[in-house]
C-alpha positions, 0 to 999 in steps of 0.5 A: 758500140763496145766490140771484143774478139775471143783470145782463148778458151780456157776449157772447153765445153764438151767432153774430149772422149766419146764411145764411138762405132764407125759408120757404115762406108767407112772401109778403105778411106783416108779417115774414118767417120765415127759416131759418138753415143752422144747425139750432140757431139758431131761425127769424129775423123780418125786417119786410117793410118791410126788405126789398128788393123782389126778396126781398120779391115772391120772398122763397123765390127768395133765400139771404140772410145775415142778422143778428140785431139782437135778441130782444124778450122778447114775441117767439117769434123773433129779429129780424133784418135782411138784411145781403146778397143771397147768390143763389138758393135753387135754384143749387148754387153760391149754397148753396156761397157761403152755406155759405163765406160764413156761415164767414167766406170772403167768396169773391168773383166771381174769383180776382186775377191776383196770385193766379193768377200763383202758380198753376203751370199744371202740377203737377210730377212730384214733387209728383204722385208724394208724393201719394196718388191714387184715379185708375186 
């Protein structure tokens, strides 16, 4: 029977950074449990003694986006650090901007005047008519 050992990994399979909320209980500990968006991915320890002090005193308060530095074989969970601030957990918007965020969109606060100098401020005749529409 042939057998073998892994040597190394030369890249890894999951994604290294994730949109996280703390959970809940998390307040006052050595390292704080975050949960990814993705259910795939288990629960991230960041220390405390990493974290800014708004996320520290409200940790359940935050969406932050986290990325996972490494996983120590006595450990249950990855650890990870806090790359940004995303916003509050309670704010559709901030959700929205994590979920674009954790797919790569760096959304920004505005859209630039280049940008919008592209923009037409109505939407031609044609254009209207070859689309479908649900509007009565």
């Amino acid at each position: 029977m042939i057998t073998g050992a892994v040597v190394h990994i030369w890249e890894s399979k999951y994604q290294k950074h994730h949109s996280a909320k703390a959970m809940s209980g998390a307040k006052g500990k050595k390292f704080m449990r975050f949960v990814s968006y993705d259910e795939k991915v288990p629960h991230i320890e960041v220390s405390a003694n990493d974290l800014s002090p708004p996320v520290r005193d409200n940790p359940e308060e935050y969406l932050v986006y986290l990325k996972i530095t490494g996983w120590p074989s006595n450990k249950t969970f990855p650890q990870g650090e806090i790359v940004r601030i995303l916003g509050s957990a309670s704010q559709v918007k901030d959700q929205t901007n994590a979920i674009l965020y954790e797919h790569g969109i760096d959304y920004g606060d505005e859209f630039s005047d280049e940008c919008l100098a592209v923009i037409p401020d109505t939407i031609p005749i044609e254009e209207t008519l070859r689309r479908d529409t649900n509007r009565r």
